[in-house]
Structures are given as C-alpha cells and as structure tokens.
N, C-alpha and C positions, 0 to 999 in steps of 0.2 A: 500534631501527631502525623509522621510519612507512616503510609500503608500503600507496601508492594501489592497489588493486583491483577488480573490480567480477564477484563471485562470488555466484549464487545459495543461502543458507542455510537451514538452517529454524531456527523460532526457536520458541522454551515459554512461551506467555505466561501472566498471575496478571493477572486480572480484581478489582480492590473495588470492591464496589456503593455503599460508603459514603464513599470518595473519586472514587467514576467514574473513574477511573484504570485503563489498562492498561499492564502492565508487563512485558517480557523481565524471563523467568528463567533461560531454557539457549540458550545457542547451540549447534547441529549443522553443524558446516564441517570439511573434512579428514577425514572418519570419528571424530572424537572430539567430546565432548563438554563445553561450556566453562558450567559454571554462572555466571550474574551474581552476581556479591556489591556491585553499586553500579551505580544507574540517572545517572549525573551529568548531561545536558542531554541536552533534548528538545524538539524545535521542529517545525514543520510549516508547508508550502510548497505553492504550485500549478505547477503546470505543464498550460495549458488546462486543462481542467474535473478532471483529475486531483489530487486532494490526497495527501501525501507527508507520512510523519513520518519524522523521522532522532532515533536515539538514540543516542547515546553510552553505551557502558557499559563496567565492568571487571569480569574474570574475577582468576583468582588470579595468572595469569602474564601475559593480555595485556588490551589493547586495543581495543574493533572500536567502530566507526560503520558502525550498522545504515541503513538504507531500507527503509520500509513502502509499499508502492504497493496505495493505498487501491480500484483497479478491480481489480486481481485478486489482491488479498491476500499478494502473492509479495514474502520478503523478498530483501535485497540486501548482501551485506557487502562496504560502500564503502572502507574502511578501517582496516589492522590495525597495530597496534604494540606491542612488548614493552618501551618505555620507556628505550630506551637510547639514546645521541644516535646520529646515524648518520655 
C-alpha cells in the first residue's frame, strides 16, 4: 500500500569524497530504525532560491521518498510504501 505523508525524519548519511556523492543510510521515523540497502533515484528541484533533493530508497520491508531542504537541512518523509498494490 503507497501512503502520501509529510512527516519529519532523520536521516544517516555516508558522504564519498571520491564520488562527491551523498547518500541516506538509516532512516529514523516511528521510533525504529530502517537501514537503506538501495539508493534508486535522486533528483533535485527549486522552489525560490530554495534547492530540494528527493531520494527514493529501499529498506528491507518498505519504501520511503525522502525531501532534503537544502536552508535548514531538515528532512522530510514524503512518501512510504510496503509494495503491495492497494
């Protein structure tokens, strides 16, 4: 089942200096904690001078589409699914 939401998380990132790449490792939502085992798409958007990256990733059991709000570093979890049709 997808369920739009729009809940404050925190997120574990892994920084490579040799791909310049930042990457979600843990997601922290619910009181549990959801390791990524897969970064799938990531794109980045404006909204007025604001820039915004959204990541898509999967845990073992679900889902989430992340928001990164590039002025106050606060993430967002936009979007959760455990892959079942609804």
């Amino acid at each position: 089942m997808r369920q739009v939401i729009s809940v404050p998380v925190s997120v574990t990132l892994e920084y490579n200096s040799k791909s310049r790449k930042v990457l979600p490792k843990l997601v922290h939502w619910d009181d549990q904690d959801y390791p990524v085992v897969r970064v799938g798409y990531h794109h980045t958007f404006r909204e007025g001078r604001t820039l915004f990256h959204i990541f898509s990733v999967d845990t073992s059991s679900l889902f989430f589409r992340l928001r990164l709000n590039t002025n106050n570093l606060g993430w967002t979890l936009e979007e959760i699914s455990d892959g079942e049709v609804d």
